[in-house]
Each structure stands twice: as C-alpha cells, then as structure tokens.
C-alpha positions, -999 to 999 in steps of 0.1 A, spaced: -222 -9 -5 -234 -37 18 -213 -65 36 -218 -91 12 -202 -72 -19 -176 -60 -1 -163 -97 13 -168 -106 -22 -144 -80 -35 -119 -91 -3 -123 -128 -19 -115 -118 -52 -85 -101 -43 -73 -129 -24 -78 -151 -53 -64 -126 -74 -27 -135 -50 -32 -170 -50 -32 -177 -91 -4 -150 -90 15 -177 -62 2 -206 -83 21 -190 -112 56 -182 -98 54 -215 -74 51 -243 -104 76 -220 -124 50 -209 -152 67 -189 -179 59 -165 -203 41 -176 -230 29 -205 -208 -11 -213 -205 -26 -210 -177 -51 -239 -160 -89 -234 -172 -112 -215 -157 -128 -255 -143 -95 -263 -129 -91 -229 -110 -122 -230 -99 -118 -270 -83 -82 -257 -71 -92 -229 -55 -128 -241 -45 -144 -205 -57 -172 -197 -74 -169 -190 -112 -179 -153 -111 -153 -148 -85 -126 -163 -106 -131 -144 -137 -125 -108 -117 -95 -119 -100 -82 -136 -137 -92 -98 -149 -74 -81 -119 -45 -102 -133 -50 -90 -169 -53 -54 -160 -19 -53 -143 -7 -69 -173 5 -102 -155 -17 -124 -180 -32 -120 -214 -58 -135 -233 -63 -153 -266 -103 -158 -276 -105 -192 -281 -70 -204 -265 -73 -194 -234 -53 -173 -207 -12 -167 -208 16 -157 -186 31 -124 -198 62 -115 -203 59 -89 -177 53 -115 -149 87 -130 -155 107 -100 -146 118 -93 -110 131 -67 -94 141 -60 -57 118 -35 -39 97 -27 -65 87 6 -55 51 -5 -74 45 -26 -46 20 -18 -23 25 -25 17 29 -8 51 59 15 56 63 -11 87 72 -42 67 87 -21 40 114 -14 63 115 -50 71 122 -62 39 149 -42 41 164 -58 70 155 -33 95 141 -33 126 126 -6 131 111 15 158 82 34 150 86 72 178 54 94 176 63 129 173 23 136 177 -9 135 171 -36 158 165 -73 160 152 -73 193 132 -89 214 101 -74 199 64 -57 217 43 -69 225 7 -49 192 -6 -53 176 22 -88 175 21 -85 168 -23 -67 139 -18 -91 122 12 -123 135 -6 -132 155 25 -165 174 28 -161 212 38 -165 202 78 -144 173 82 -113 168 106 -88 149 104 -60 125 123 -24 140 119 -1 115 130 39 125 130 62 98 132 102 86 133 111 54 119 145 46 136 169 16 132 189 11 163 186 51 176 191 64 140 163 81 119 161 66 84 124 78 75 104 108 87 66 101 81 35 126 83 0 107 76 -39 121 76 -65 101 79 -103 112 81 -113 115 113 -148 96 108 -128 64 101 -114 65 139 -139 68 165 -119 62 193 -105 89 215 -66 95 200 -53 89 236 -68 57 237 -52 38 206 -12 27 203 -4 47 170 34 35 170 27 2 148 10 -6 115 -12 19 107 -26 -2 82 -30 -28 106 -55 -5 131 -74 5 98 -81 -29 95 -96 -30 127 -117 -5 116 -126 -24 80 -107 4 65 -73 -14 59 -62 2 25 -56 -22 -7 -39 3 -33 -20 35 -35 -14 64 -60 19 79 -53 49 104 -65 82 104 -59 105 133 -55 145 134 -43 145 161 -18 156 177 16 136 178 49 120 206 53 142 229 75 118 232 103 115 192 106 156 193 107 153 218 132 123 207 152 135 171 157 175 172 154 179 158 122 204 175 106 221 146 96 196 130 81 213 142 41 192 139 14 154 121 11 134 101 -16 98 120 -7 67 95 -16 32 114 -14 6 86 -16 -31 84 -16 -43 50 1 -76 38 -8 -95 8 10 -111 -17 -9 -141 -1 -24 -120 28 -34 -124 50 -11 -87 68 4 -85 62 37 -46 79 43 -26 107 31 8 101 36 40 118 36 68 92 38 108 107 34 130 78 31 168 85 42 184 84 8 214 67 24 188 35 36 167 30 9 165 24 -30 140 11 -50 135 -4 -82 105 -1 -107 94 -23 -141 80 -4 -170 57 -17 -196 
C-alpha cells in the first residue's frame, strides 16, 4: 500500500479520537445527536470521505449508532467508564504509568533467532524469517511487578540489536520505523511464572501473575509484536465493559 493511503488511514484514526474527545469534552450523553457530517467536517477542517470512516470506526466499536434519516447518536456504551479498561490499547510503558508507577524498564536480553511454530502464526512469518526476542523487567523502585517477553520480525528492525536502546517504548522505536502498532488481539490467563523465569532471574516472590498474550498489528493490519506480558497480580487489576 503506498504512502498516501496509509497517512490517510493515520488521519482517520486521529479523527476517529478527536469526535470521541469532542463527545466526552461538551458532556454528550447517550441518546444525544451528534453534530452533522458539515459541522464536523468545518470543526475538524477534514475532508468528507475522511469523516465518514472515522464516524464508522466509531460505530463499529459501538460508541455511536445510526438512525437513516436522523442522523448519528451517542450510545449508551460511550457513557460507561471504567478504570483501566483492560480493552484499551497502549504501551506496557504508560500502562504502568497510569498506574502510578514509575517504572524501570531492565533488559534481560536480546536475541535474533528461529520462531517457533506460534510464534511465527501469530507474526505471519514466512518459513525463513527471524525474529527480535527481547526479555525484559519492569521494576518499581528495585521491585519486579511485570516480567515481559516480546518478538518482533526481524525485517521491521534493520539496525544492528547492539546499536538501539531497547529499555523504553517499544512501540515508540516501531514508530521510528512506521511500524508503531494501532490494535491488539489479546488473552488473559491468571497464572504462575514459569519456574525457570523464577529461578533464572530471582523471582520467587513475585506470587501469582495475570498473563496477557497479545498480537499487535500496525496500522494496515499487519502484527508487528508478539508479546508476553505477566503483570504482578499484587500491582495490577483491570476492568473490562461488555456489550
């Protein structure tokens, strides 16, 4: 896909956060109409085309609804908040932020190597392609509160691995790259570190872990990361809405 369509899809999912902002900042409520399509497009100083696929972004995550002939709606589902929502998509770095935290990101290492069969499944690898393994601590204040594997395909990354700081944002450096990622498909699981990570890295007090496995795909839709996150149970909860 060339340049052009791909800024236009960057546009449109800016605009898509804007109308969202424009919606919780003048204190729309459900069941409240939204400005027209002219007004947006004035506001926002946009093209129409570009307008109507961020308004449909909007519709698709079930934020607005439409009525032919009326016009576009806030949704119930836009009214309801919740802390963390663990549908939220961002980097584990201001995550851990929002928390409160501050954390340090320690890099256990880094490696170019063969995929495994999943590994490769979840990037879309061909049958010859490496990838980065990066192995990372996120500590507050000297104590471990997440224990993060991620894979990324090595074609994305052309620099030597000793040449680049892989201890902040990871999304961040993909961005350098025009590979920062936009959305994630993820599972959650409550479980323990895997022993040889306990025993590897001294964390045997590290208790119990909420495990996300998440697929991150840039803007086009193609995944850029494989992650494997473990959140210290005792440091982190999330909350979720369901429609």
């Amino acid at each position: 896909m060339n340049d052009s369509i791909r800024d236009t899809r960057t546009i449109v999912i800016q605009l898509r956060a804007r109308i969202a902002e424009l919606i919780r900042n003048e204190g729309l409520k459900p069941g409240d109409k939204l400005p027209t399509e002219a007004q947006l497009t004035e506001r926002f100083n946009v093209s129409r085309p570009a307008l109507r696929e961020a308004l449909k972004l909007l519709e698709q995550e079930g934020e607005i609804y439409v009525e032919h002939g009326r016009g576009r709606f806030v949704s119930a589902i836009s009214a309801v908040q919740v802390d963390r929502p663990i549908t939220v998509f961002e980097s584990v770095t201001d995550m851990t932020r929002a928390y409160g935290y501050k954390p340090i990101n320690k890099v256990l290492s880094i490696s170019e190597e063969m995929p495994d069969a999943e590994i490769a499944k979840h990037l879309q690898l061909g049958e010859a392609e490496r990838v980065i393994r990066i192995e990372r601590l996120r500590l507050e204040r000297d104590e471990p509160i997440m224990y993060c594997v991620d894979y990324v395909p090595r074609r994305i990354v052309p620099m030597r691995l000793y040449d680049i700081d892989w201890s902040g944002s990871l999304l961040s450096l993909l961005g350098q790259y025009r590979q920062r990622p936009r959305m994630s498909s993820a599972t959650v699981s409550a479980v323990m570190l895997p022993a040889p990570v306990v025993e590897r890295n001294d964390l045997r007090d590290f208790g119990p872990a909420l495990l996300i496995t998440e697929t991150c795909f840039n803007e086009l839709g193609v995944p850029v990361i494989y992650a494997i996150d473990y959140h210290r149970g005792s440091h982190f909860s999330f909350s979720l809405v369901r429609k």
